[in-house]
C-alpha positions as a Markdown table, in Angstrom:
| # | Residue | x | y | z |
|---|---|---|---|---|
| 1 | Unk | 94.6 | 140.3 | 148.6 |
| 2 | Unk | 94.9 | 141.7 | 145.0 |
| 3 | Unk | 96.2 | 140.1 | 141.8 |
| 4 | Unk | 96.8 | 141.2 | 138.6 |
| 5 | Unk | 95.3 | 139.8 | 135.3 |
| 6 | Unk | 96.4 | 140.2 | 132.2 |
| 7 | Unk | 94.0 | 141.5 | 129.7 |
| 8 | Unk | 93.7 | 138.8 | 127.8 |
| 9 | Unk | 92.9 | 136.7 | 131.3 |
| 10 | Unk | 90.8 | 139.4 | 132.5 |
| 11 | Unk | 88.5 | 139.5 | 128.8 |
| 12 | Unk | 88.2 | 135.8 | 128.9 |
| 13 | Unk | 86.7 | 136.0 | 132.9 |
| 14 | Unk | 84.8 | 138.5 | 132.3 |
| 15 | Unk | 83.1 | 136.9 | 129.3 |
| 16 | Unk | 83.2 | 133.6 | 131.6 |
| 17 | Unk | 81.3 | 135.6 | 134.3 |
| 18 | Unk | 78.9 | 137.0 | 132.0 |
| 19 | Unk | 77.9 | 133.9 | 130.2 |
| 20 | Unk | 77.0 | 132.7 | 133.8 |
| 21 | Unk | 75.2 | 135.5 | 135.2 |
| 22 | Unk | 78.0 | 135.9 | 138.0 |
| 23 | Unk | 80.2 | 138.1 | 138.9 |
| 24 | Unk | 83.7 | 138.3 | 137.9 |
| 25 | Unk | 85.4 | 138.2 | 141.2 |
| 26 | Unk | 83.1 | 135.6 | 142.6 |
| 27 | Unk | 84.4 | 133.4 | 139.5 |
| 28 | Unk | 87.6 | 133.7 | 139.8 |
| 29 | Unk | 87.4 | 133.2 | 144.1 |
| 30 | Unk | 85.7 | 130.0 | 143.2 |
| 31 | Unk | 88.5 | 129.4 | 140.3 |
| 32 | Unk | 91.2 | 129.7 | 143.0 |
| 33 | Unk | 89.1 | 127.6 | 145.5 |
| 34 | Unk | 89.1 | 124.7 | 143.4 |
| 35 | Unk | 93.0 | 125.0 | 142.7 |
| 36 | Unk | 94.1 | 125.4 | 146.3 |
| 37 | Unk | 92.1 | 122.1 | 147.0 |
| 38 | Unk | 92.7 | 120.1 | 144.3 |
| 39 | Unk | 96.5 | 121.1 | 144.8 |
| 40 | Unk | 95.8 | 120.4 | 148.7 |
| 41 | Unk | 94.6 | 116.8 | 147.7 |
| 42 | Unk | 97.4 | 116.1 | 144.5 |
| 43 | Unk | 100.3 | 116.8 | 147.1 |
| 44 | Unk | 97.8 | 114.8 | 149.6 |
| 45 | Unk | 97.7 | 111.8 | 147.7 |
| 46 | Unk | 101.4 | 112.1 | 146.2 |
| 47 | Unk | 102.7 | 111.6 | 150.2 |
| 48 | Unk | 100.8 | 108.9 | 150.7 |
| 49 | Unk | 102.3 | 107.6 | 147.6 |
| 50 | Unk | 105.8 | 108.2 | 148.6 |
| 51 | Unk | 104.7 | 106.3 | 151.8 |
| 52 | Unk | 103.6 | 103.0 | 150.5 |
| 53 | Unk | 107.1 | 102.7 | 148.5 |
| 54 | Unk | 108.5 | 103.2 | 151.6 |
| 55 | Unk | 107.0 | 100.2 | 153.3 |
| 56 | Unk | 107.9 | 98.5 | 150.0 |
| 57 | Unk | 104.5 | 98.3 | 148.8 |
| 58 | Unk | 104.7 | 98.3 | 145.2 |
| 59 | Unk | 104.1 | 96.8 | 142.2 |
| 60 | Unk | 105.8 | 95.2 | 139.6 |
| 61 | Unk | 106.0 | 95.8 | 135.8 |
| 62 | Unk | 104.3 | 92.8 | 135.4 |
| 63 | Unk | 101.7 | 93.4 | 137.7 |
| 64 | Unk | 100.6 | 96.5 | 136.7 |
| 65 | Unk | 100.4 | 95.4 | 133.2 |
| 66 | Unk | 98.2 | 92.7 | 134.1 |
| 67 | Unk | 95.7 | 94.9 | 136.2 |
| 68 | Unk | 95.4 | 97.4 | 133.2 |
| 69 | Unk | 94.9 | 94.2 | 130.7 |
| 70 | Unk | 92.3 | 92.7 | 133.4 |
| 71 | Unk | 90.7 | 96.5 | 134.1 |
| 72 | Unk | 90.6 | 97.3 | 129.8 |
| 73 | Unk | 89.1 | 93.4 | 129.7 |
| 74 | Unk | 86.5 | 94.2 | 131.6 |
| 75 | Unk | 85.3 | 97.6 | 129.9 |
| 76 | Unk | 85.1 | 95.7 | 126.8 |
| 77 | Unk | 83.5 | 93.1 | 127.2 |
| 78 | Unk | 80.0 | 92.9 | 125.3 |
| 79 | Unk | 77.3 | 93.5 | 127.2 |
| 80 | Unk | 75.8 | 90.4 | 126.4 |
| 81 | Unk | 78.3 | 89.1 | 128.8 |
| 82 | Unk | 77.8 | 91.2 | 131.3 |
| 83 | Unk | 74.4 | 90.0 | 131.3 |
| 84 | Unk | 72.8 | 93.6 | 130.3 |
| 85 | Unk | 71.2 | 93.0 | 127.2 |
């Protein structure tokens, strides 16, 4: 397979690869890499999403609002609460 850079693209890798002591192709192999997977796992996830509303497994407004407020809670509270200090 082949593909085209622009030269902007192909400046900025090459600077990318350099700063690294790698090579430019293997950079860009392992740039790819981690899109095809991470792509692999978004759409992954997204269908087991669309799965769960359709066994009516969802949440309310309401709900959701109180698990961020309970989740934020929780991340602020001193630490003297949380028995670190």
């Amino acid at each position: 397979m082949e593909i085209n850079l622009t030269p902007d693209v192909q400046t900025k890798l090459t600077r990318l690869a350099a700063e690294r002591g790698r090579d430019a192709e293997a950079l860009a192999r392992e740039a790819i890499e981690r899109f095809v997977d991470y792509d692999v796992w978004f759409v992954n996830e997204l269908e087991k999403g669309l799965a769960q509303i359709a066994q009516g497994q969802t949440l309310t407004h309401e709900a959701v609002g109180w698990r961020l407020e309970k989740s934020l809670a929780e991340k602020t509270t001193p630490r003297v609460e949380q028995g670190f200090i």
